[in-house]
N, CA, C and O atoms as a printed pandas DataFrame, in Angstrom:
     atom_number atom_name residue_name chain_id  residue_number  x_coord  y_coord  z_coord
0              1         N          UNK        A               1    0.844   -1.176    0.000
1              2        CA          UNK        A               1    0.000    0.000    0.000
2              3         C          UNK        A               1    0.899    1.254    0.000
3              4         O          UNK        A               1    1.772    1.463    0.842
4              5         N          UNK        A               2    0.575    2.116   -1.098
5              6        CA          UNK        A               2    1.658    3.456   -1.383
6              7         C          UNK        A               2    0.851    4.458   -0.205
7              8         O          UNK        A               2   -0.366    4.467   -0.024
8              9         N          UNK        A               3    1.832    5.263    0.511
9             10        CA          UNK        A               3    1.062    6.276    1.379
10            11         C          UNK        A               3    0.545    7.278    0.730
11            12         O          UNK        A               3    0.757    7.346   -0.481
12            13         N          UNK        A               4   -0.111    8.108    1.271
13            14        CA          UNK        A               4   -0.644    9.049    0.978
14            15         C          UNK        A               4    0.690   10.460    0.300
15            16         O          UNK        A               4    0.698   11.001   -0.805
16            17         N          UNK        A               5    1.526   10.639    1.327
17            18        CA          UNK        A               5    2.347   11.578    1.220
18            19         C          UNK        A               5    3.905   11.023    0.072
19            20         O          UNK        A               5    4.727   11.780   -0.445
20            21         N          UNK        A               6    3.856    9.694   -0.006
21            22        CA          UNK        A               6    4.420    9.411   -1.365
22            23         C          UNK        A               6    3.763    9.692   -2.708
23            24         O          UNK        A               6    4.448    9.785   -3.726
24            25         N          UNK        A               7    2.517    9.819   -2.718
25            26        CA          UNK        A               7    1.825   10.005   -3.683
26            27         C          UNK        A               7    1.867   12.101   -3.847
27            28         O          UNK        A               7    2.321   12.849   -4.713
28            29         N          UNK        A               8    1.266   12.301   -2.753
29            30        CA          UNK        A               8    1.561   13.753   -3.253
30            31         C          UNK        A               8    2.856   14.422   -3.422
31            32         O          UNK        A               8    2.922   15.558   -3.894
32            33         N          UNK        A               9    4.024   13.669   -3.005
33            34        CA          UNK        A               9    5.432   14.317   -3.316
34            35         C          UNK        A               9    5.497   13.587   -4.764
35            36         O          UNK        A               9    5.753   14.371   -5.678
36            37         N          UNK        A              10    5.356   12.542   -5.057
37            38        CA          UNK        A              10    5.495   12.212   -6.853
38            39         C          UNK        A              10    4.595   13.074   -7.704
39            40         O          UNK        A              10    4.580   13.134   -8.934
40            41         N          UNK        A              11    3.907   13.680   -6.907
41            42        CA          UNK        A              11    2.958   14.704   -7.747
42            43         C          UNK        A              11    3.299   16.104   -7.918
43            44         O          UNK        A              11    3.072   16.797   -8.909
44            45         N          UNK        A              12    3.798   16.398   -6.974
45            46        CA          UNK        A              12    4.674   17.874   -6.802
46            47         C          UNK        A              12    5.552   17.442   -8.201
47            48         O          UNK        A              12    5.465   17.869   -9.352
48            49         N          UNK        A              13    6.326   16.536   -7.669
49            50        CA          UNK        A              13    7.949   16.231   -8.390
50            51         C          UNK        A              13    7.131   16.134  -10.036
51            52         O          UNK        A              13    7.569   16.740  -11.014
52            53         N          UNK        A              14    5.882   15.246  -10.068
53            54        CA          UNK        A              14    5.822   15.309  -11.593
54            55         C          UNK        A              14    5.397   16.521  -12.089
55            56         O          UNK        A              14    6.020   16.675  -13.139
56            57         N          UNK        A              15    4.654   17.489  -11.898
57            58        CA          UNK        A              15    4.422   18.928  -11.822
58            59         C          UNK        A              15    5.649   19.627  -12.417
59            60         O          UNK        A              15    5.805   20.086  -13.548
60            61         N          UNK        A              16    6.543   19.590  -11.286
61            62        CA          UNK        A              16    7.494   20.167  -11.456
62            63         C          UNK        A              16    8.374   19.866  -12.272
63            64         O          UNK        A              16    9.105   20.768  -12.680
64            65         N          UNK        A              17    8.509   18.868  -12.619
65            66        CA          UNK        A              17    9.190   18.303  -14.001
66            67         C          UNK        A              17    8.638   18.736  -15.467
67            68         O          UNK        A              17    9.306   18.677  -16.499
68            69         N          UNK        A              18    7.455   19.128  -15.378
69            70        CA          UNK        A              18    6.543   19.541  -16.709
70            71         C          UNK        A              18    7.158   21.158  -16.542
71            72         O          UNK        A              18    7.781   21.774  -17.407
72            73         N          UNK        A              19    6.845   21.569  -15.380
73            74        CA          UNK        A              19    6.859   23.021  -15.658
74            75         C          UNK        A              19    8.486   24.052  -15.294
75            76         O          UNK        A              19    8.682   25.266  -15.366
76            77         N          UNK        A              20    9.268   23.077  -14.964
77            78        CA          UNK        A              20   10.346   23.576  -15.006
78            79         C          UNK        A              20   11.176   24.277  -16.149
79            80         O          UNK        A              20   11.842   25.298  -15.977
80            81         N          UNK        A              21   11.052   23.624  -17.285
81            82        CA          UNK        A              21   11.508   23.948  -18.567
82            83         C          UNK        A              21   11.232   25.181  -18.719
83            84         O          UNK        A              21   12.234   25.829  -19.020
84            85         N          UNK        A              22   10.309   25.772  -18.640
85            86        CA          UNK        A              22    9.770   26.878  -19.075
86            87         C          UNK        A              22    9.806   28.208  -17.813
87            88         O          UNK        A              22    9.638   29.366  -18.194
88            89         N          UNK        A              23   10.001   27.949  -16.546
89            90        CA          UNK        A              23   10.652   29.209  -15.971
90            91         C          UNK        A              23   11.989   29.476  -15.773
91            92         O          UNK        A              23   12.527   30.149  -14.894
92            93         N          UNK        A              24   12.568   28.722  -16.914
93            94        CA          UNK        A              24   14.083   29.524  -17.365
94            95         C          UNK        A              24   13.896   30.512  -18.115
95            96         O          UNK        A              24   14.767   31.381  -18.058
96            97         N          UNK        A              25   13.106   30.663  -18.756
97            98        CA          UNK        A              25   13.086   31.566  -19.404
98            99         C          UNK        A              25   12.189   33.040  -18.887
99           100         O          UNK        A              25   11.781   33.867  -19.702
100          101         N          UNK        A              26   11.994   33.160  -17.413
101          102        CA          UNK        A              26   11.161   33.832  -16.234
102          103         C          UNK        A              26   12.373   34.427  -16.142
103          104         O          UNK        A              26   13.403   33.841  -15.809
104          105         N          UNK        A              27   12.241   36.116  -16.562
105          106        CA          UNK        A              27   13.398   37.264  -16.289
106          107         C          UNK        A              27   14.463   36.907  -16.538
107          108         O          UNK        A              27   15.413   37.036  -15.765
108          109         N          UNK        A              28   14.547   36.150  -18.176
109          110        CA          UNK        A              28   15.922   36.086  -18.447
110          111         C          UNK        A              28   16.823   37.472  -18.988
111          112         O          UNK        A              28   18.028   37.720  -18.996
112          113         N          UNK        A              29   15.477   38.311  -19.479
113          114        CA          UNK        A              29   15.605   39.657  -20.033
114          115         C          UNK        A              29   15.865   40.675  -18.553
115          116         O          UNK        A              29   15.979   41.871  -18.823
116          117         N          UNK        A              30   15.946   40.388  -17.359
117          118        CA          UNK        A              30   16.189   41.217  -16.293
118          119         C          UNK        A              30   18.351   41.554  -16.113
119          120         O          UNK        A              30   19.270   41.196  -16.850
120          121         N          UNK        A              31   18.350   42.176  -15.104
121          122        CA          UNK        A              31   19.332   42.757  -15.194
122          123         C          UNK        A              31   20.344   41.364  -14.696
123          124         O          UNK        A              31   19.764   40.376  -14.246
124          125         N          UNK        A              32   21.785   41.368  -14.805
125          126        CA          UNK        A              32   22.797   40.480  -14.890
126          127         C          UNK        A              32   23.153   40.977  -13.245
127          128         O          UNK        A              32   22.836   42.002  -12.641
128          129         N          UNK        A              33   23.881   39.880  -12.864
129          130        CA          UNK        A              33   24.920   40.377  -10.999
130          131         C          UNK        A              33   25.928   41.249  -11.513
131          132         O          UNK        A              33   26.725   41.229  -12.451
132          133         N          UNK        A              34   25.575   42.143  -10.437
133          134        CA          UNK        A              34   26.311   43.664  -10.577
134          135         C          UNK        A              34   26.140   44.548  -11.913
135          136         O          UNK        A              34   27.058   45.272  -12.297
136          137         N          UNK        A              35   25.254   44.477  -12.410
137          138        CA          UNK        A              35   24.540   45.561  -13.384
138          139         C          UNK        A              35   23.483   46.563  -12.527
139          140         O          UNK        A              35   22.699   46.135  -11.680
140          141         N          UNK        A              36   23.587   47.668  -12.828
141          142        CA          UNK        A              36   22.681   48.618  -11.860
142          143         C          UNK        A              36   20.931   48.636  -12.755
143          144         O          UNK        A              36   20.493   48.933  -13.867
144          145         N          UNK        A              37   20.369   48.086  -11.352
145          146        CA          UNK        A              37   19.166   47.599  -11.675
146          147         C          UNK        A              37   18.270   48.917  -12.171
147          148         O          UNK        A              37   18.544   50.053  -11.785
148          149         N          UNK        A              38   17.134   48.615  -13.100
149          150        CA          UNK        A              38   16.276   49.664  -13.700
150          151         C          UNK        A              38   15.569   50.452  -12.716
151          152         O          UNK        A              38   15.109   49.884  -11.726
152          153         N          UNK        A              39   15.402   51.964  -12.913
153          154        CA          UNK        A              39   14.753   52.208  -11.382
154          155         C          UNK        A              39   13.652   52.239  -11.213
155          156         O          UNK        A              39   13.464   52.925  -12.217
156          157         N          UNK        A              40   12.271   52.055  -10.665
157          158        CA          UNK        A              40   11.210   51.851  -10.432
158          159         C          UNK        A              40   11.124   52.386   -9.498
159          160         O          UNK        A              40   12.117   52.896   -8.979
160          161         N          UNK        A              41    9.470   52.485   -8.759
161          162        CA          UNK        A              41    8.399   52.772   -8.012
162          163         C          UNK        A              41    7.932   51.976   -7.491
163          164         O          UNK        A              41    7.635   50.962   -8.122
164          165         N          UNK        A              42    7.617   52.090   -5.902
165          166        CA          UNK        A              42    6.480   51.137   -5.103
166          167         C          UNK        A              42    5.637   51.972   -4.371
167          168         O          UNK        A              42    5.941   53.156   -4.511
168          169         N          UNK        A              43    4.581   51.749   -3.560
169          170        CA          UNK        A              43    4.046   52.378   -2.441
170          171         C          UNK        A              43    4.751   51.209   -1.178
171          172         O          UNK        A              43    4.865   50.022   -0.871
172          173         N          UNK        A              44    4.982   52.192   -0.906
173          174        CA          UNK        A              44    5.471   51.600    1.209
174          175         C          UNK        A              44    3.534   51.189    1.801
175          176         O          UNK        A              44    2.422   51.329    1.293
176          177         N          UNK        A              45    4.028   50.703    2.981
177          178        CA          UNK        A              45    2.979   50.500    3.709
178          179         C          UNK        A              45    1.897   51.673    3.892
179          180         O          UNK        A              45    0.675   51.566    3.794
180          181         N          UNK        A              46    2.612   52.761    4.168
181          182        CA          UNK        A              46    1.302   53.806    4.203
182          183         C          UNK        A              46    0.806   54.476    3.238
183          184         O          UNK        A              46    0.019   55.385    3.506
184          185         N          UNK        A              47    1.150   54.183    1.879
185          186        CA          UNK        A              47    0.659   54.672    0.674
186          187         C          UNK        A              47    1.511   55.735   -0.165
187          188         O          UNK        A              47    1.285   56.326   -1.221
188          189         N          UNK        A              48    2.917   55.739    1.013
189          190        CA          UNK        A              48    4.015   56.689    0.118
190          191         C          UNK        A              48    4.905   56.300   -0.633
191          192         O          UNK        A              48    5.729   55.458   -0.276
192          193         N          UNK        A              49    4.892   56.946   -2.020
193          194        CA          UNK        A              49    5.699   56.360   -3.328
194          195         C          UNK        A              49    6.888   56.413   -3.033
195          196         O          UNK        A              49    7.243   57.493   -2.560
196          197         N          UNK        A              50    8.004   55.281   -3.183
197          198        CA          UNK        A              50    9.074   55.288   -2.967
198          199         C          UNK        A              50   10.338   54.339   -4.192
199          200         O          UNK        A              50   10.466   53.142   -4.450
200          201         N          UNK        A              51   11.151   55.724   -4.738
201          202        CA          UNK        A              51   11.889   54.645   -6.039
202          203         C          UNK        A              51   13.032   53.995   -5.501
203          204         O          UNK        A              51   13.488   54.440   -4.448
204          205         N          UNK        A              52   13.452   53.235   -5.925
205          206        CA          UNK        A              52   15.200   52.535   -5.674
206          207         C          UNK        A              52   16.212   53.890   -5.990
207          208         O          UNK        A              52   17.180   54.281   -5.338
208          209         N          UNK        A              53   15.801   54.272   -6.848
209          210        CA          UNK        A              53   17.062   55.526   -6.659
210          211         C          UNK        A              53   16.835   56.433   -5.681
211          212         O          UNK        A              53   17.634   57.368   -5.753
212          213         N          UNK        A              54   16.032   56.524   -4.768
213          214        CA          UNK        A              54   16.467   57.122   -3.140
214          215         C          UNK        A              54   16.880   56.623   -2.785
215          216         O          UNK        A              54   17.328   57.219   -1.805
216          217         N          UNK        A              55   17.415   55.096   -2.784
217          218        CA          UNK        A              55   18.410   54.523   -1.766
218          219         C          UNK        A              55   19.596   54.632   -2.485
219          220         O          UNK        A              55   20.293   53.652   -2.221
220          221         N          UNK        A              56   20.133   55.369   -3.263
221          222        CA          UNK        A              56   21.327   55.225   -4.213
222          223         C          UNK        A              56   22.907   55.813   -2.954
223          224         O          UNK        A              56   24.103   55.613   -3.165
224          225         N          UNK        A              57   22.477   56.297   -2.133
225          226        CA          UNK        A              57   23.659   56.118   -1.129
226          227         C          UNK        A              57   23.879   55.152   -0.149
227          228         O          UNK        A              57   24.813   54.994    0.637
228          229         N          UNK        A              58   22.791   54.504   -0.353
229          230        CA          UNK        A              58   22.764   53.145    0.529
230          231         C          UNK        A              58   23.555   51.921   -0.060
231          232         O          UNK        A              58   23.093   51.468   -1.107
232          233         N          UNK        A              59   24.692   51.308    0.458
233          234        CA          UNK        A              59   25.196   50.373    0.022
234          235         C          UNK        A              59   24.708   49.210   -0.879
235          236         O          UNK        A              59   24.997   49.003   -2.057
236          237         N          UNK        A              60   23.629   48.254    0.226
237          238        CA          UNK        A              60   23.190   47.476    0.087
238          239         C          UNK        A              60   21.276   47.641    0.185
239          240         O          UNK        A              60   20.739   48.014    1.228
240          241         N          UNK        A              61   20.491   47.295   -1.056
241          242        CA          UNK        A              61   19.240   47.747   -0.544
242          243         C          UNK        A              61   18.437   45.561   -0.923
243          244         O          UNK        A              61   18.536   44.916   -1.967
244          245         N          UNK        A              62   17.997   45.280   -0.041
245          246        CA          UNK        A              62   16.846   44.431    0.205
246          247         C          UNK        A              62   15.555   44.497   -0.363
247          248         O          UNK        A              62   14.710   45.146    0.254
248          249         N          UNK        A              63   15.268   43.990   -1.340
249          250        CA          UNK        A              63   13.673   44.116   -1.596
250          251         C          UNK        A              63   13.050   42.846   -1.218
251          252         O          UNK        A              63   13.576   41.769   -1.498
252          253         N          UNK        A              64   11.763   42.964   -0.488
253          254        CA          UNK        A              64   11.400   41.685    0.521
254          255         C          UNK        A              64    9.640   41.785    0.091
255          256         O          UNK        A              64    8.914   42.648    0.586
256          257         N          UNK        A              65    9.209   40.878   -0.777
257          258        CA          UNK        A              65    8.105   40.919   -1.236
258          259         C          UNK        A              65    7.198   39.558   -0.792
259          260         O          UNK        A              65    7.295   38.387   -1.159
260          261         N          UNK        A              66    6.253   40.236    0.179
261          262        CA          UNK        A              66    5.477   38.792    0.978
262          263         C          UNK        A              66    4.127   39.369    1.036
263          264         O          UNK        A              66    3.733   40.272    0.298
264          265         N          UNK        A              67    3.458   38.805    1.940
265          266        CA          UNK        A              67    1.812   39.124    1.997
266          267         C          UNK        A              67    1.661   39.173    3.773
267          268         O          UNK        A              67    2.003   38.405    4.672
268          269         N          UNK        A              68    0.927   40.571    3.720
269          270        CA          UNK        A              68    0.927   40.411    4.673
270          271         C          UNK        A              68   -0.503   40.137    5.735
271          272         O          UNK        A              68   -0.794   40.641    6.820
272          273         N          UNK        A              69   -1.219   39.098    4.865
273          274        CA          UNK        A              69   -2.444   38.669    5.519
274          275         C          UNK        A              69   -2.721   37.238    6.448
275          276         O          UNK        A              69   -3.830   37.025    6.937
C-alpha cells in the first residue's frame, strides 16, 4: 500500500518536471549580478511612493516581497 504523502510528493515532483523547462526563461531579459538595476516605483505600507534611486547612497538595498495577511 503506497502512502498518501508518497503520492503527493510524486505529484509535486511530476508537476514540477513539466513546468520547469519553461521558468528559465522567467526574467531572463532582467538585469545580470552587478549591473545597476532599472529604477522603479512602489508604495510603502502607508501609501508613500518610494523609487530605488532614493536609496542610491545606501550600500546594500533588500527588496522583501510577501503578503501580509
Amino acid at each position: 500500500m503506497i502512502k498518501t504523502n508518497t503520492i503527493i510528493f510524486a505529484s509535486l515532483l511530476f508537476i514540477f518536471a513539466i513546468i520547469y523547462p519553461f521558468n528559465s526563461a522567467i526574467g531572463a531579459d532582467g538585469p545580470n549580478v552587478g549591473e545597476v538595476p532599472p529604477d522603479f516605483a512602489l508604495k510603502d505600507i502607508n501609501g508613500n511612493e518610494v523609487t530605488l534611486s532614493s536609496f542610491k547612497n545606501i550600500s546594500r538595498v533588500v527588496l522583501f516581497f510577501g503578503s501580509c495577511t
